[in-house]
C-alpha positions in Angstrom: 72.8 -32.9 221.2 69.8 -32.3 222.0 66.5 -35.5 222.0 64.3 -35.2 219.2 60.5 -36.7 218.6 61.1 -36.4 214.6 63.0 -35.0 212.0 65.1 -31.5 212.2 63.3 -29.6 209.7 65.7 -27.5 207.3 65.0 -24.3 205.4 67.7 -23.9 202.9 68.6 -19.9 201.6 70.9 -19.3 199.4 71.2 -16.5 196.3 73.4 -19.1 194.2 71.0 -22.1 193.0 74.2 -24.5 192.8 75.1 -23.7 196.2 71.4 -24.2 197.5 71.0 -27.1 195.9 74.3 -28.9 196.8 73.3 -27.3 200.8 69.8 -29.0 200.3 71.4 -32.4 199.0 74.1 -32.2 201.6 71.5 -31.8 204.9 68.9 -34.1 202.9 71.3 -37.3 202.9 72.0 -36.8 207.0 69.9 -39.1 209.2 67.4 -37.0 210.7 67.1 -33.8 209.3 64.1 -33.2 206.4 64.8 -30.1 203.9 61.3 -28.6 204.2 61.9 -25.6 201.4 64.2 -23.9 200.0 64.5 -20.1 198.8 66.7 -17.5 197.2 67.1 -14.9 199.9 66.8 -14.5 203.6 63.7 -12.3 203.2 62.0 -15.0 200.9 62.8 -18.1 203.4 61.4 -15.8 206.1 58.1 -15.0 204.0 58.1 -19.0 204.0 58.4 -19.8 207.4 56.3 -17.5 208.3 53.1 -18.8 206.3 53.9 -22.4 207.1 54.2 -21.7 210.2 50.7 -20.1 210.6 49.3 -23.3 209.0 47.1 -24.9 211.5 45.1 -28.0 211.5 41.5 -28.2 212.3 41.9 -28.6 215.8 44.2 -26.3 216.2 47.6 -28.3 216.1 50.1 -27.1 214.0 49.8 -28.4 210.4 53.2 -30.4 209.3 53.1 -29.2 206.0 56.2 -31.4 203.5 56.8 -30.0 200.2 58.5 -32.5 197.6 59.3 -30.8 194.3 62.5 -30.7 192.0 64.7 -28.2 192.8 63.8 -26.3 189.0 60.6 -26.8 187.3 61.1 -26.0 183.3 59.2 -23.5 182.0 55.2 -23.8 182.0 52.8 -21.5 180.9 51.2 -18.9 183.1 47.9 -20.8 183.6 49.7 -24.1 184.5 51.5 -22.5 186.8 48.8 -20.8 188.5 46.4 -23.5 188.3 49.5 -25.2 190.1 49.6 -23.0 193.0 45.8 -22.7 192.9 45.2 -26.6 193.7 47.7 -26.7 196.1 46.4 -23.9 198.4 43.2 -24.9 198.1 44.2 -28.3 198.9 46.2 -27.6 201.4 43.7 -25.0 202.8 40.8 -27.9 202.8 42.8 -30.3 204.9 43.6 -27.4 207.9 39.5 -26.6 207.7 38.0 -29.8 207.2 40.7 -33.0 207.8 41.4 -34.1 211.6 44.8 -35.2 210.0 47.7 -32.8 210.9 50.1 -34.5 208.7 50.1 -33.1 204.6 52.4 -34.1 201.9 52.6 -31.7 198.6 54.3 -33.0 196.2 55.4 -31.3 192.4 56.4 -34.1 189.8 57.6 -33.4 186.2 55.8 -36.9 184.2 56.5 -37.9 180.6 56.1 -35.3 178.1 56.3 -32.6 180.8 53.3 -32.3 182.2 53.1 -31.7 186.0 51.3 -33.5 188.4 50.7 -31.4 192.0 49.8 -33.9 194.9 48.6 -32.7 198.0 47.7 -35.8 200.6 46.8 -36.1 204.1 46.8 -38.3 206.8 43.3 -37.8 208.7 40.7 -40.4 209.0 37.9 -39.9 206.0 36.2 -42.7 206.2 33.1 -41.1 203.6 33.6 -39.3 200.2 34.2 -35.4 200.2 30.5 -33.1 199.2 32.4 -31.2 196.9 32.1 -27.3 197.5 33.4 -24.0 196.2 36.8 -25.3 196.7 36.6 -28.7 195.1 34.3 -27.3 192.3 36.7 -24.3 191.9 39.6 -26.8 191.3 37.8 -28.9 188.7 37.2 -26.2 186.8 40.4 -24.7 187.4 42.0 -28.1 186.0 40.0 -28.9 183.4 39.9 -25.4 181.7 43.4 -25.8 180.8 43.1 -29.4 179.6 43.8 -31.2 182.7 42.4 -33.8 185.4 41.7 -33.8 189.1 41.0 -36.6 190.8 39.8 -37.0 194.5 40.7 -40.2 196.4 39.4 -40.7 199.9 40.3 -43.8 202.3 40.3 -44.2 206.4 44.1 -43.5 206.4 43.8 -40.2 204.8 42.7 -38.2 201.5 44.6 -37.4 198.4 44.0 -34.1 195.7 45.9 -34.9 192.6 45.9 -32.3 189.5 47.9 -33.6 186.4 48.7 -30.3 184.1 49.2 -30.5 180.8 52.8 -29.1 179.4 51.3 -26.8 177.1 47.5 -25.3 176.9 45.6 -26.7 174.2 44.3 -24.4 171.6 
């Protein structure tokens, strides 16, 4: 076996969802090994590899990008979803501009009631509030549009984006 500094980073693919999930909980309870993502075919676990892959932090290092979400979300509607996805690249894309941190943590959790809160933290030193730009002022309006809340927390051990999505748009 070969000497590792950290954790062997998995990419579960499988077609069957039960299998892929039992694969993912199998590797995911072994000492050292972190299931990164998970997809439904080869070609879709490439298309994910590949893009967090490219991922790149400010200075250049690659950006360890962990994803914690359940295995099946229920089903939202289409501006949750894509205000979802929407905070969570721009997030994500903030932190590989701006954060001397290489170290990000997205996380997807279903709350009470079913809303969805998407939380995308780093670990670079921010030792001053963000000047919120396009990105930041496209993701409170983003957010809030569909009844929701972002909140920005800064400290010197890192930064943290969290959205919290409302089940349901109100009318």
């Amino acid at each position: 076996m070969r000497p590792t500094t950290g954790p062997i980073r998995v990419l579960v693919a499988d077609d069957h969802p039960v299998v892929r999930r039992g694969m993912a909980a199998l590797l995911a309870s072994l000492d050292g090994v972190e299931v990164v993502a998970e997809a439904a075919t080869g070609e879709e676990a490439l298309r994910v590899r590949r893009r967090v892959t490219q991922l790149r932090a400010a200075d250049g290092r690659p950006l360890d990008l962990t994803i914690d979400a359940p295995v099946r979300l229920p089903p939202l509607p289409a501006a949750v979803e894509v205000a979802a996805y929407r905070v969570a690249v721009e997030a994500v894309t903030n932190i590989a501009r701006h954060s001397d941190g290489a170290t990000v943590r997205l996380t997807l959790a279903l709350r009470d009631a079913g809303s969805l809160t998407v939380t995308v933290a780093d670990t670079g030193r921010c030792t001053e509030p963000w000047t919120p730009g396009v990105g930041i002022q496209s993701m409170h309006e983003r957010v809030e549009q569909i009844g929701g809340t972002l909140t920005l927390r800064t400290t010197p051990q890192g930064a943290t984006v969290t959205a919290d999505l409302p089940p349901a748009i109100p009318a």
